[in-house]
MARSE-685551 format. One record per atom (N, C-alpha, C, O): residue in three letters; x, y, z. Coordinates in steps of 0.02 Angstrom, whole numbers, plus 50000, padded with zeros to 5 digits. Example, Ala and Ser with C-alpha at 12.3 -4.5 7.8 and 13.67 -1.06 7.14 Angstrom:
residues 2
ALA506604971650390;ALA506154977550390;ALA506604983550390;ALA507124983450423;SER506424988850354;SER506844994750357;SER506455000250394;SER506705005750402;
END
This chain:
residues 340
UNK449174423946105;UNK448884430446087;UNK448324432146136;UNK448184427546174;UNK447934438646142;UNK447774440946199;UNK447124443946151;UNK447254445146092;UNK446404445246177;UNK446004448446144;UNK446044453446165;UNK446094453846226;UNK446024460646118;UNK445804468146123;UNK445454470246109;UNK445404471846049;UNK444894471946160;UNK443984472346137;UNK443734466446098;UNK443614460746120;UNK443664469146023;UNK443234464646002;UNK443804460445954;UNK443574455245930;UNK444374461545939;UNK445044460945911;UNK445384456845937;UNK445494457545998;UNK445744449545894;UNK446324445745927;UNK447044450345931;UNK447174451545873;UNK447474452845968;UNK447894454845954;UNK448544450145944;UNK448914448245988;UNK448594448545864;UNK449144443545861;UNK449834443845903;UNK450074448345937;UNK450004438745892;UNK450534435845937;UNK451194438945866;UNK451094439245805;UNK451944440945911;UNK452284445445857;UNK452934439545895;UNK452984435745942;UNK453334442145839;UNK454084436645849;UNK454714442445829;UNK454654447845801;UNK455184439745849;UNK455764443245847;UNK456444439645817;UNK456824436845856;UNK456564439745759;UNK457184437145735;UNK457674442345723;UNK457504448245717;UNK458374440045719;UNK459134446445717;UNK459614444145700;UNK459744438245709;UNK460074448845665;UNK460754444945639;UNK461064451045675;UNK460734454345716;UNK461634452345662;UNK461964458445659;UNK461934462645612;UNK462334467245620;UNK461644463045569;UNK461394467445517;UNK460694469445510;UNK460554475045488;UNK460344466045523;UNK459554467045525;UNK459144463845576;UNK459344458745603;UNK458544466545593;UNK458184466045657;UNK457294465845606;UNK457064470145569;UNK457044459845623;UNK456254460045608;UNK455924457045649;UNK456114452045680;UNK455114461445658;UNK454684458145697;UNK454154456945641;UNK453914460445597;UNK454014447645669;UNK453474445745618;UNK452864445145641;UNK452864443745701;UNK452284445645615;UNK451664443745666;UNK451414437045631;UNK451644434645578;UNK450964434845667;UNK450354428945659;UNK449964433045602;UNK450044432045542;UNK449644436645623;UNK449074440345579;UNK449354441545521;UNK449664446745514;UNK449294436545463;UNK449404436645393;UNK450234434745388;UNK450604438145352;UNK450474429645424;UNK451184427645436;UNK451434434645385;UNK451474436045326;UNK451554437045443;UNK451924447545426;UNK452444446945434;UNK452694442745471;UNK452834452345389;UNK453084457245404;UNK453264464445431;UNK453534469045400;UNK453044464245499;UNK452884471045538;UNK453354473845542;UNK453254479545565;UNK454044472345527;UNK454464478345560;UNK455214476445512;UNK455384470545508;UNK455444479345492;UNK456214477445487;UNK456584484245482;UNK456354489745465;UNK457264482445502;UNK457674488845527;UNK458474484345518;UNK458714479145541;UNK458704490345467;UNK459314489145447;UNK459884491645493;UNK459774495345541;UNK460424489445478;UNK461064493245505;UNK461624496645449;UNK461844492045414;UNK461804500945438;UNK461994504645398;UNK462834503045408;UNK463084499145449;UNK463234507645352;UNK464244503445367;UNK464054507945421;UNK464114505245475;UNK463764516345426;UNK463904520145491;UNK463804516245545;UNK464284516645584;UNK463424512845561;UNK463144508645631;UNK462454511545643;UNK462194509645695;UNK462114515545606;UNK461514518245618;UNK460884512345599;UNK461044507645562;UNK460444512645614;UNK460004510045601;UNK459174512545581;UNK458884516945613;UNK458964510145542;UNK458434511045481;UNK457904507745466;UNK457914502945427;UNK457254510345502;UNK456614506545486;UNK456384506845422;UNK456064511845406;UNK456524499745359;UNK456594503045294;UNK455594500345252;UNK455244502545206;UNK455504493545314;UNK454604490545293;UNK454174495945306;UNK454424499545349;UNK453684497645289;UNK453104500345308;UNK452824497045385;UNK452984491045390;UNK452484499345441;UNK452314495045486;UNK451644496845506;UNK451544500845551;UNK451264494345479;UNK450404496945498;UNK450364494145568;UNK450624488745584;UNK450024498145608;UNK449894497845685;UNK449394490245692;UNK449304487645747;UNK449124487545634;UNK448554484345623;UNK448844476145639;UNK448574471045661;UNK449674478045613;UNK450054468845629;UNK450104468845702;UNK450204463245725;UNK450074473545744;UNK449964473045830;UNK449324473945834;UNK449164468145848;UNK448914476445832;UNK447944479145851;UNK447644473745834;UNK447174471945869;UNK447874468645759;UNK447264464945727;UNK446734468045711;UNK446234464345706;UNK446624475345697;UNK446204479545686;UNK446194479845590;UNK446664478745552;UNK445544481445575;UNK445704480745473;UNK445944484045471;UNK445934488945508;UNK446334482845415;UNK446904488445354;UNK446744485545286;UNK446754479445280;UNK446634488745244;UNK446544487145195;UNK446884487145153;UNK446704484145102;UNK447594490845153;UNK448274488145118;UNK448344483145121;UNK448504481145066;UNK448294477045175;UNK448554472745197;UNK449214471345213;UNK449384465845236;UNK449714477245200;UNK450344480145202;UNK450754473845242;UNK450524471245292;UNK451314472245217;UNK451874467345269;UNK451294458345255;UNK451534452745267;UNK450794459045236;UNK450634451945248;UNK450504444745207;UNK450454447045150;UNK450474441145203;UNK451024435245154;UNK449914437345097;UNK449404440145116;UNK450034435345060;UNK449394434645013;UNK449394430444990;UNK449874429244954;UNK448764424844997;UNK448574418644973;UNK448104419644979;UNK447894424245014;UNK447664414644940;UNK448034409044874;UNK447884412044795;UNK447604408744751;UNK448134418944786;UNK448014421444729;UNK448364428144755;UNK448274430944809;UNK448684429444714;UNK449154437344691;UNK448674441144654;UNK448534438444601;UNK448434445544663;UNK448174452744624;UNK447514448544608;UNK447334443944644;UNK447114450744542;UNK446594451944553;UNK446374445844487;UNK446734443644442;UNK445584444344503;UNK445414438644443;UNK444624440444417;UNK444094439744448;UNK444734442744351;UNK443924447144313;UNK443534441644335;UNK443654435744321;UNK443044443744371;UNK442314440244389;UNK442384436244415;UNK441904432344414;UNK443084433744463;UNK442954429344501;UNK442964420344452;UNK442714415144471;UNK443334421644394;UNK442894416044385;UNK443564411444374;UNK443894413844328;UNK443864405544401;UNK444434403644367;UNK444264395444346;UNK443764392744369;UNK444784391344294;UNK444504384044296;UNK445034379844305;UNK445624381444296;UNK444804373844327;UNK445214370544372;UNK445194363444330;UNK444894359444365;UNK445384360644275;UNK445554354344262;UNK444784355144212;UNK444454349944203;UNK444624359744192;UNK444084362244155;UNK443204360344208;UNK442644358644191;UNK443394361244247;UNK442814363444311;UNK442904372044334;UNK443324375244366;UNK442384373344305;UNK442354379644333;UNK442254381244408;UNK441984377244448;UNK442524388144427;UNK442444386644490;UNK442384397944504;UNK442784402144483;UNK441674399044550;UNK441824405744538;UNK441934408344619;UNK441624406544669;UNK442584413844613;UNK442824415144696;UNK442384420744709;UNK442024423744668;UNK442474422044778;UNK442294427244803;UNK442374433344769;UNK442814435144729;UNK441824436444794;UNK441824443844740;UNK441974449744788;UNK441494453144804;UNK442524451244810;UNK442774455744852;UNK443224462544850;UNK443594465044893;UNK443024465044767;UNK443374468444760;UNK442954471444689;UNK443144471544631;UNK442314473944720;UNK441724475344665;UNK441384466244629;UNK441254461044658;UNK441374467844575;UNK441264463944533;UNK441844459544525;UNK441714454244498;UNK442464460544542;UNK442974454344546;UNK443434451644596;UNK443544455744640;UNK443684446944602;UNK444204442044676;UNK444784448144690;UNK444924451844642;UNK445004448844734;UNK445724450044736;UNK445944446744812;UNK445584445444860;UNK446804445944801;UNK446994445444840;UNK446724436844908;UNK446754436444969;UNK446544432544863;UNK446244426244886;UNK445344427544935;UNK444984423644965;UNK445274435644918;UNK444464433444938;UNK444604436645027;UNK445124438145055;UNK443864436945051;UNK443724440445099;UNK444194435345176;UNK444404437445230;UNK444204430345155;UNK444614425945216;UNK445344422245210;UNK445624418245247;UNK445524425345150;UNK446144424345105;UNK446684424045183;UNK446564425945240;UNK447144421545162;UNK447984420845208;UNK448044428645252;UNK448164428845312;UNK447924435345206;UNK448124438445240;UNK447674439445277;UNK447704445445289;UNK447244437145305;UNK446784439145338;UNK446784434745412;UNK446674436445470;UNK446914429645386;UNK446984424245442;UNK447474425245492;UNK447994427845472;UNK447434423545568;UNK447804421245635;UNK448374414745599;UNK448004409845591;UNK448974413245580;UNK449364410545570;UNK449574405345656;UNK449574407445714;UNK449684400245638;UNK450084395045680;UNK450874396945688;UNK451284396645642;UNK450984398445743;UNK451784402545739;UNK452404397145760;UNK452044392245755;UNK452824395345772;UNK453484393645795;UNK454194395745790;UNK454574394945742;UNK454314398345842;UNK454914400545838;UNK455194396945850;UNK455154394345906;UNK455744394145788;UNK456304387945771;UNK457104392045798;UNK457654389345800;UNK456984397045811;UNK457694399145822;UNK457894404945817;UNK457564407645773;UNK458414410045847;UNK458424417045868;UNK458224421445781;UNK457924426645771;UNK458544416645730;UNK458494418645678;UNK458114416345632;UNK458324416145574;UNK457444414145650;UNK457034408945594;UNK456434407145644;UNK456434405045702;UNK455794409245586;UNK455074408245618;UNK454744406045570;UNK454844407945513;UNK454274401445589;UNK453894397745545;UNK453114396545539;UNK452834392245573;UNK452844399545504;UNK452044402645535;UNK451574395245471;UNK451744394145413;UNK451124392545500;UNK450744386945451;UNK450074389245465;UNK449874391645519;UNK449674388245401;UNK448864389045395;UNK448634383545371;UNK449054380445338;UNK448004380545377;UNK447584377745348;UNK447024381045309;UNK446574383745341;UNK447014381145241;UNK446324385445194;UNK445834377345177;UNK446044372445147;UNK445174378445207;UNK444684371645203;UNK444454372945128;UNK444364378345100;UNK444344364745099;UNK444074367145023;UNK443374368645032;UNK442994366145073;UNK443194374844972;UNK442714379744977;UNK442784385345001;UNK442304389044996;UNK443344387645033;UNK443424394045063;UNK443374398545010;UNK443684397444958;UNK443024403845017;UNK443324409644955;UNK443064407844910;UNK442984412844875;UNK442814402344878;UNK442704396244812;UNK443354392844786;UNK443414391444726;UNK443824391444828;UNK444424388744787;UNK444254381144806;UNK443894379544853;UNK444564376844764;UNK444424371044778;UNK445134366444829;UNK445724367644814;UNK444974361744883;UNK445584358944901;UNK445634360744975;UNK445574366544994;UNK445744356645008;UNK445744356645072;UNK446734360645077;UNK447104355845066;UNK446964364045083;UNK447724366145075;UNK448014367845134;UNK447634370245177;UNK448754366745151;UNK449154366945184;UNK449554372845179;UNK449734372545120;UNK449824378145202;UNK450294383345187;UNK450774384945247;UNK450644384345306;UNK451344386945220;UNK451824389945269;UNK452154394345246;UNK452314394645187;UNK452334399145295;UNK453014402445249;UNK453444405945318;UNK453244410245357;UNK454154402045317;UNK454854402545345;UNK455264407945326;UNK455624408545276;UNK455094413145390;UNK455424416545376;UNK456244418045396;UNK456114421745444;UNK457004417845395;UNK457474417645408;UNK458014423845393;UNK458124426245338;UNK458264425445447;UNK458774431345425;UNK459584427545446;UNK459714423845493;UNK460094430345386;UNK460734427545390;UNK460864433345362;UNK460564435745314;UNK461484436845403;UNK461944441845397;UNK461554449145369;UNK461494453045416;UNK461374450845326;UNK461004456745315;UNK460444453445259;UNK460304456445207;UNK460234449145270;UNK459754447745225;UNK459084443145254;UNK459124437845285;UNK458464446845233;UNK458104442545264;UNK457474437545204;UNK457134440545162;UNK457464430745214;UNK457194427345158;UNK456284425845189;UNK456044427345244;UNK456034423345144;UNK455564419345146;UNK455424414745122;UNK455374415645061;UNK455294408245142;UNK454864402445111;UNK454364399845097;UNK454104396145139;UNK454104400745040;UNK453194400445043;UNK453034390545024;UNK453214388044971;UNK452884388945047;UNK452704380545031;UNK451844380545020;UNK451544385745031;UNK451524375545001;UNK450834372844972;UNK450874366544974;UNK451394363344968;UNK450144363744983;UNK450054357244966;UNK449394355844956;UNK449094359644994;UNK449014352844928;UNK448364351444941;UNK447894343544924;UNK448214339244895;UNK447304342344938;UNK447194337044914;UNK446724336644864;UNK446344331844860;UNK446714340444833;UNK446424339644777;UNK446554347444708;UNK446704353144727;UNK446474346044648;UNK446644350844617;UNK446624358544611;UNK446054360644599;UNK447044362744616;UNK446694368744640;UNK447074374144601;UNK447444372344555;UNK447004381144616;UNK447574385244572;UNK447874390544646;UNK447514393744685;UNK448384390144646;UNK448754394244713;UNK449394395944699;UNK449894392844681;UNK449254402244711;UNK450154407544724;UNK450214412344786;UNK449684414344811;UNK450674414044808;UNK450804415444865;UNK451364421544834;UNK451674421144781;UNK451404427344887;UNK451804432244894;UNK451914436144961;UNK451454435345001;UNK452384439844980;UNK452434445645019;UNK452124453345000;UNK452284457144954;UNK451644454045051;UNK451604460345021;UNK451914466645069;UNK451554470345102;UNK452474467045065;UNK452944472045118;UNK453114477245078;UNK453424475745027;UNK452954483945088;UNK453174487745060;UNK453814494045082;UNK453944496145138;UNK454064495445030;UNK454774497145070;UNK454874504045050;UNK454704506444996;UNK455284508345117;UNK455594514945100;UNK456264516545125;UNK456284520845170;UNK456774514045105;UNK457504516445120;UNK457714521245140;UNK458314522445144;UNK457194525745161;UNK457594532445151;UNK457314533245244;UNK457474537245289;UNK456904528045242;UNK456574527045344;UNK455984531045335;UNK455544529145374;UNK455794536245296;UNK455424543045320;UNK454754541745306;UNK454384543745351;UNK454284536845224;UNK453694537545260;UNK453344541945243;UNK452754541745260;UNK453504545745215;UNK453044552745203;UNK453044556145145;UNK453084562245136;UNK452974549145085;UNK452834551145037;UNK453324553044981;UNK453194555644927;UNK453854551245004;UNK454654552144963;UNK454654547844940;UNK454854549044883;UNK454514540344948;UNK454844533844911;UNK454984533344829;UNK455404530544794;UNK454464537244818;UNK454544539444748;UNK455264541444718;UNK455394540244659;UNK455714544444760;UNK456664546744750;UNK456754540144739;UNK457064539244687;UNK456584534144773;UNK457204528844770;UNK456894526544694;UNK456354526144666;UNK457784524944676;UNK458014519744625;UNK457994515344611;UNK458374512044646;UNK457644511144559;UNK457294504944558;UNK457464502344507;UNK457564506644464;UNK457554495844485;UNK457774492044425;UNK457634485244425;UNK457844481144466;UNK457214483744369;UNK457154477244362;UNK457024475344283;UNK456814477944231;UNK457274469344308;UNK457684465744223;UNK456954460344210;UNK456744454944229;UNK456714467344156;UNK456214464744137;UNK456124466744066;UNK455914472344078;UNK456114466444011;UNK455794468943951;UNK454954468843919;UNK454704471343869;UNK454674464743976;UNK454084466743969;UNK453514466944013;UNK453504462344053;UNK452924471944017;UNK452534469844082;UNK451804471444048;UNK451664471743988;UNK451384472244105;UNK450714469844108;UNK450384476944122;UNK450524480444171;UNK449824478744060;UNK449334483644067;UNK448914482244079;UNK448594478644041;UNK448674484144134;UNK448004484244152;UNK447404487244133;UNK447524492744108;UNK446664485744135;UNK446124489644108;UNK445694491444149;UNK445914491544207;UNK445134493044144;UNK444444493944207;UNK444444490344246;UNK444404484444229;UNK444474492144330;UNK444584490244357;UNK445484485744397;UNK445654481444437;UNK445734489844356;UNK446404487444387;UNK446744479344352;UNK447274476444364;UNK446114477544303;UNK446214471144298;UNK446814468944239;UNK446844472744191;UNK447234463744240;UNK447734462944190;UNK447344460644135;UNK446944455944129;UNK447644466544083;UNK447554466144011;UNK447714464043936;UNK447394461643889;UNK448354465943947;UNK448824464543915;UNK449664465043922;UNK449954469043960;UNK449904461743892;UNK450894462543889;UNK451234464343811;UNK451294462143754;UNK451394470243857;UNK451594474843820;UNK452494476943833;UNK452774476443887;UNK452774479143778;UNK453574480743792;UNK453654486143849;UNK453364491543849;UNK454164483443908;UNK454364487143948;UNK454664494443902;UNK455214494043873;UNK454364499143899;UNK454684505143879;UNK454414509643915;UNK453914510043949;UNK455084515043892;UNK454814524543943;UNK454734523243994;UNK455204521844030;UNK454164523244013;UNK454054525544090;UNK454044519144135;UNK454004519144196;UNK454104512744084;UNK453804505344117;UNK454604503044106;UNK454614497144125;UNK455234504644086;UNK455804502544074;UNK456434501644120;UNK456984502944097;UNK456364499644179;UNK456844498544226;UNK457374494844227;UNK457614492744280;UNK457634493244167;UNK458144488744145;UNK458764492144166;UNK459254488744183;UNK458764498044166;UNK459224501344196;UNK459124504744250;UNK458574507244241;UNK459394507144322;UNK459184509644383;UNK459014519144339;UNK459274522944298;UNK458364518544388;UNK458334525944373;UNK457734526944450;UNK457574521844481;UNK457534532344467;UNK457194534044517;UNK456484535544493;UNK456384538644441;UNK455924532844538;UNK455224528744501;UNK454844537644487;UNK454454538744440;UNK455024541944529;UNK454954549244497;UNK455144551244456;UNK454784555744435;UNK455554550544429;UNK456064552744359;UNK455514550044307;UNK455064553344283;UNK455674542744291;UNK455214537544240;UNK454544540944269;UNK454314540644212;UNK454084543644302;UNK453404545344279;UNK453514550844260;UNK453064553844230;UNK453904552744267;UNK453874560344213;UNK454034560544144;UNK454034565444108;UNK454234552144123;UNK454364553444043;UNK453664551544041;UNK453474551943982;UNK453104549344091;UNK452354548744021;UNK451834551744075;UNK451444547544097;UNK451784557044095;UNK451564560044137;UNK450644558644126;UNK450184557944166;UNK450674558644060;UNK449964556844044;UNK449784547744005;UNK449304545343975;UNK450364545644023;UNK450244538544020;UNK449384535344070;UNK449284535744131;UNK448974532844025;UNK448404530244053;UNK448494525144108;UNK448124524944157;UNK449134520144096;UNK449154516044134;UNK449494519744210;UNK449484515444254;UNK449734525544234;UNK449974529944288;UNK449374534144294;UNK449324537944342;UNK448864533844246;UNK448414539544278;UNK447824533244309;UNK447484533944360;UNK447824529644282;UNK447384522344312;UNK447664520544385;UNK447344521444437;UNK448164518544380;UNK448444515744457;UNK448664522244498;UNK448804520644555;UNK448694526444490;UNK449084533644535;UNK449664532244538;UNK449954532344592;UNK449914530844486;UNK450724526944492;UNK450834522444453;UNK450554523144399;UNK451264516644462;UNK451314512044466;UNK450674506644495;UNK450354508344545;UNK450524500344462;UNK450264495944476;UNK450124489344437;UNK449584486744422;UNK450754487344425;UNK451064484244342;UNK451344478544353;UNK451884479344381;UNK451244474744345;UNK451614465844332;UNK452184466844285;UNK452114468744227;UNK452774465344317;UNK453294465544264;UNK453514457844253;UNK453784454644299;UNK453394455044190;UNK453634448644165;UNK454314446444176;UNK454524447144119;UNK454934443844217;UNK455704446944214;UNK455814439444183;UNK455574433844182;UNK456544444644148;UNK456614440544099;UNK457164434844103;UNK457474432644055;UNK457224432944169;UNK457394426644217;UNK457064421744212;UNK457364416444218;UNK456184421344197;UNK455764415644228;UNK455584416244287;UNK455454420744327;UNK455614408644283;UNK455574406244320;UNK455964402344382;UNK455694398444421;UNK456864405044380;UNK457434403844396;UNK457594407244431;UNK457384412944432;UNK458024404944473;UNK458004410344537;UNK458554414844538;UNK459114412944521;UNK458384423544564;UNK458874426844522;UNK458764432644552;UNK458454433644604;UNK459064436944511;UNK458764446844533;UNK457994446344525;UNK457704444044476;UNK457764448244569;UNK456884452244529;UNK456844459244530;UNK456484462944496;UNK457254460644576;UNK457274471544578;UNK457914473244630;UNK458134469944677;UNK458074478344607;UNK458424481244662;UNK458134488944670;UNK457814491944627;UNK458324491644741;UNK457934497144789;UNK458644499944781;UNK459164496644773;UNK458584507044786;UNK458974511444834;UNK458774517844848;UNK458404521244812;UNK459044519844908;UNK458844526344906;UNK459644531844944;UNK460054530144987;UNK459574537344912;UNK460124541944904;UNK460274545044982;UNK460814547445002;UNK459634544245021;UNK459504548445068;UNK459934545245118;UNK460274549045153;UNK459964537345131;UNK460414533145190;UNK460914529545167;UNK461364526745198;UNK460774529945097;UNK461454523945084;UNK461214518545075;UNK461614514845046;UNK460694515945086;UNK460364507245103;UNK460294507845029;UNK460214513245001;UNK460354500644989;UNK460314495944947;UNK460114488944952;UNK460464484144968;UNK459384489044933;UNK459104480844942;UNK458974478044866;UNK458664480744820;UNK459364470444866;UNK458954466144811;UNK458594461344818;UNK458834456244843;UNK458104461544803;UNK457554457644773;UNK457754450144747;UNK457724450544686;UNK457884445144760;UNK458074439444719;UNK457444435344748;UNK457234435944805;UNK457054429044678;UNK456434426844696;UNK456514422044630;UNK456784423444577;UNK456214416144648;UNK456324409944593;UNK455554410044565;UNK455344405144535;UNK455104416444577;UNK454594418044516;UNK454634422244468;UNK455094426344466;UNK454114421844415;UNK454144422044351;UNK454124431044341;UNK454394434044295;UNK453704434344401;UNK453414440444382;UNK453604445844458;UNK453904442644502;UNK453514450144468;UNK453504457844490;UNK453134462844485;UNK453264467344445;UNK452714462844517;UNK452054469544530;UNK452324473644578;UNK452364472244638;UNK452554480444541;UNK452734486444561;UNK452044489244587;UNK451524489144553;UNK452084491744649;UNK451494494844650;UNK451804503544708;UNK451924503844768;UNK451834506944676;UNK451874514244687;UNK451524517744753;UNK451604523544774;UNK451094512344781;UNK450694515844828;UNK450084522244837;UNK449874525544884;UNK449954521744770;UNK449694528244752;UNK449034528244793;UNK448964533644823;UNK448584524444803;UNK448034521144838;UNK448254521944928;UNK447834523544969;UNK448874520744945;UNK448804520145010;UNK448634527145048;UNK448774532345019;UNK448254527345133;UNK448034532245129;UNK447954533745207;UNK448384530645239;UNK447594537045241;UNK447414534745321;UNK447154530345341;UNK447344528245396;UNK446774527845317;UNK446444520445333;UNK446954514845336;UNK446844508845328;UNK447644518645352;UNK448024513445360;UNK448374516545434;UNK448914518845416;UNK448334516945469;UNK448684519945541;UNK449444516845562;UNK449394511445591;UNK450054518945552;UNK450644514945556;UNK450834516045633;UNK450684520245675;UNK451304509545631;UNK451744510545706;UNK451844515345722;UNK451924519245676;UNK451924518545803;UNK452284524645841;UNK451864532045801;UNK452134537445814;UNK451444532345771;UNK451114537045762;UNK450914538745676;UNK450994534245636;UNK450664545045654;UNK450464543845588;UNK449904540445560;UNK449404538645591;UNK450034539445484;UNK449764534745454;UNK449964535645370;UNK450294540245346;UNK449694530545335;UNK450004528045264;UNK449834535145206;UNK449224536245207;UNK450134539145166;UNK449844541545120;UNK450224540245053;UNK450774537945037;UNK449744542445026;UNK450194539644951;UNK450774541644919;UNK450984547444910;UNK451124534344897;UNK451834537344901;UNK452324536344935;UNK452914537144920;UNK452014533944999;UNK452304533045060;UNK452764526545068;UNK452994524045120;UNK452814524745011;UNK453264516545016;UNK453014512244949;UNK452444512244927;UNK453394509744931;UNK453554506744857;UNK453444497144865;UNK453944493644869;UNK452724493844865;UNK452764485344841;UNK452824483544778;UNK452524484244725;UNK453564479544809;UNK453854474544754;UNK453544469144791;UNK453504468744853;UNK453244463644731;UNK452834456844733;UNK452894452444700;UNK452594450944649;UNK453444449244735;UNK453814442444677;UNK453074436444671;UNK452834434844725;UNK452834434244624;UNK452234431644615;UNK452284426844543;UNK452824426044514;UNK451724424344523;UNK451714421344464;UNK451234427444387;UNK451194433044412;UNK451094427544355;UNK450804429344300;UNK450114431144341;UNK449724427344370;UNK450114439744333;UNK449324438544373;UNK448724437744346;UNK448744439844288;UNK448004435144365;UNK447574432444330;UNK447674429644274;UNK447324431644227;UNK448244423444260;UNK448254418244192;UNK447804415144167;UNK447904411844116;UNK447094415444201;UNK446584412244161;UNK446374418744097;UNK446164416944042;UNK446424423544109;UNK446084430544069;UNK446814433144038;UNK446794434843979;UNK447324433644066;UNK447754437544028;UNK448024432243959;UNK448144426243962;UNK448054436443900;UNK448294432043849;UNK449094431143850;UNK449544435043863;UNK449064422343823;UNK449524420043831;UNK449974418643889;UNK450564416843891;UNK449534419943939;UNK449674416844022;UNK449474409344043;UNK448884408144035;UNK449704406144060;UNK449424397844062;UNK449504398944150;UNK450004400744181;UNK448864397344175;UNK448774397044251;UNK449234386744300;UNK449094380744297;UNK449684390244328;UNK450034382744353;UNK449504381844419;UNK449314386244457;UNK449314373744419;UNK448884371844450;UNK449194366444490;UNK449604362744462;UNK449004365444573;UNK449194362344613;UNK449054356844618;UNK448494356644644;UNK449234352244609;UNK448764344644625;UNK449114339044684;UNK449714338344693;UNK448624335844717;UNK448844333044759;UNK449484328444754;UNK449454325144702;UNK449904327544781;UNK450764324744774;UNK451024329944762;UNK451624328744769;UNK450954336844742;UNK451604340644730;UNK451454343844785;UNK450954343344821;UNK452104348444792;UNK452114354144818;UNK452304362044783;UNK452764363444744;UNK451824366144811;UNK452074373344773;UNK452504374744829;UNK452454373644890;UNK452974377344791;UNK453604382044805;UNK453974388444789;UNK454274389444736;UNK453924392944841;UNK454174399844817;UNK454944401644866;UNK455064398744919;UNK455284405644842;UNK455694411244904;UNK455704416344887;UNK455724416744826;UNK455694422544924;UNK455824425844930;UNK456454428244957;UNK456634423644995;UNK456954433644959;UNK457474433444978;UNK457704443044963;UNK457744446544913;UNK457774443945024;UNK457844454445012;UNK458794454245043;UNK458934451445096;UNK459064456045022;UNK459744458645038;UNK459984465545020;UNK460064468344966;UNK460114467845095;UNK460194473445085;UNK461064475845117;UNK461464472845153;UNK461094482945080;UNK461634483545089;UNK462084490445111;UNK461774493645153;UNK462624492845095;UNK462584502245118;UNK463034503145056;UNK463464498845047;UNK462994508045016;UNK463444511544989;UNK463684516544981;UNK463964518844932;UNK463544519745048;UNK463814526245068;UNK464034525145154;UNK464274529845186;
END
């Protein structure tokens, strides 16, 4: 990687099948780019691509970049670890999100390219970073085979700690970007998810219904118009909801995408427990994307295969804790497809 001004400009990789084409970066082992191929032979930039996974410049979406060692957000920072309290960084007002001001996505990643189709980016998080406890190991392998592209999130640490890992790539099928994503069709087999309260923070679980009911495909515009004055859509500007699916913890569907406009069809399959829809309602200019533009709301739809978010505070969430000899283990896995 090369410095730009005062900026590392990460180092970017290139994996390909005959169906799909992604560029990954270092900076928050990313997802900067992916581009489908359609039955026409056309091809389709369907990720979001903030200019920021080439510049190393801030974004505060953090858009395309892996998030550790904590998914969404934790009231006051405060979580416990083997009944040792332990309080994180406060980077998001009065509470954690997103593993804290030096969290994964934030970090220069260790890169290797294993092969035309498979890259493998490793971090070290020192214990005390952020306040988490545990000196930890992370990777996540990313691999494309035939039209599908996966991820592998791994952990390890030496001493007890609490850690989850996700992608945060957000997607628009339709290529355009400008605030349509809202048309595509979305479904996930879930019967129940997660309301949030002040501050965005998870509250409670409550029955997937109306406007929160994706058990069947319907388009994420349609469903806000059955609760137009739903608190939890006037809170997030959308969507911004943990959906519980009712898989587990087994590896399986977590959502499927489509959109009407290209034909593209992506599923979601992930051997975690949960799914945070997030609508984009928040994203904005302060996000500047590839080849020109920039992010506004609306503009692309994150699905976030993850664990239960904040399980120390949400009731009846039990927080899974890492301890030295195991390993945490996630995948991720997007397959996409044409049906037109």
């Amino acid at each position: 990687m090369k410095k730009v001004g005062r900026t590392m400009q990460p180092a970017l990789f290139e994996i390909s099948s005959e169906s799909i084409a992604c560029t990954l970066g270092a900076l928050g082992a990313s997802i900067a780019s992916v581009r489908v191929r359609s039955a026409r032979g056309t091809w389709t930039q369907v990720a979001l691509s903030p200019e920021s996974l080439w510049s190393g410049a801030p974004d505060p979406s953090l858009a395309g970049r892996t998030i550790a060692p904590c998914c969404g957000r934790v009231r006051g920072g405060a979580i416990d670890v083997d009944g040792a309290p332990h309080r994180l960084s406060l980077n998001d007002g009065p509470n954690h999100i997103h593993g804290g001001f030096e969290g994964a996505a934030h970090q220069l990643w260790t890169a290797e390219q294993v092969s035309a189709t498979c890259v493998r980016f490793s971090l070290r998080l020192p214990h005390g970073l952020d306040g988490y406890p545990g000196d930890r190991a992370l990777t996540a392998e990313y691999a494309v085979e035939g039209a599908a592209l996966s991820v592998v999130y791994t952990a390890c640490t030496d001493r007890a700690t609490w850690l989850d890992m996700t992608s945060h790539a957000y997607w628009d099928l339709s290529g355009r970007f400008d605030g349509g994503a809202l048309g595509q069709r979305l479904e996930i087999p879930a019967r129940r998810v997660v309301y949030n309260g002040e501050g965005h923070l998870p509250q409670s679980v409550e029955p997937a219904a109306g406007a929160f009911d994706f058990r069947r495909p319907a388009r994420l515009c349609d469903s806000m118009r059955l609760g137009p004055a739903h608190a939890q859509l006037a809170l997030g500007r959308g969507y911004n909801n943990a959906f519980l699916l009712d898989k587990g913890a087994v590896y399986g569907v977590a959502a499927r995408l489509s959109s009407s406009a290209t034909g593209i069809a992506m599923t979601m399959e992930s051997d975690r427990p949960a799914v945070v829809l997030y609508s984009g309602g928040f994203l904005g200019a302060d996000t500047p994307l590839r080849g020109g533009g920039h992010a506004s709301p609306g503009c692309a739809v994150a699905l976030e295969a993850q664990g239960a978010p904040d399980p120390f505070h949400l009731p009846g969430a039990e927080p899974a804790l890492l301890r030295p000899g195991d390993a945490f283990h996630a995948k991720i896995c997007w397959r996409f497809a044409s049906f037109i």
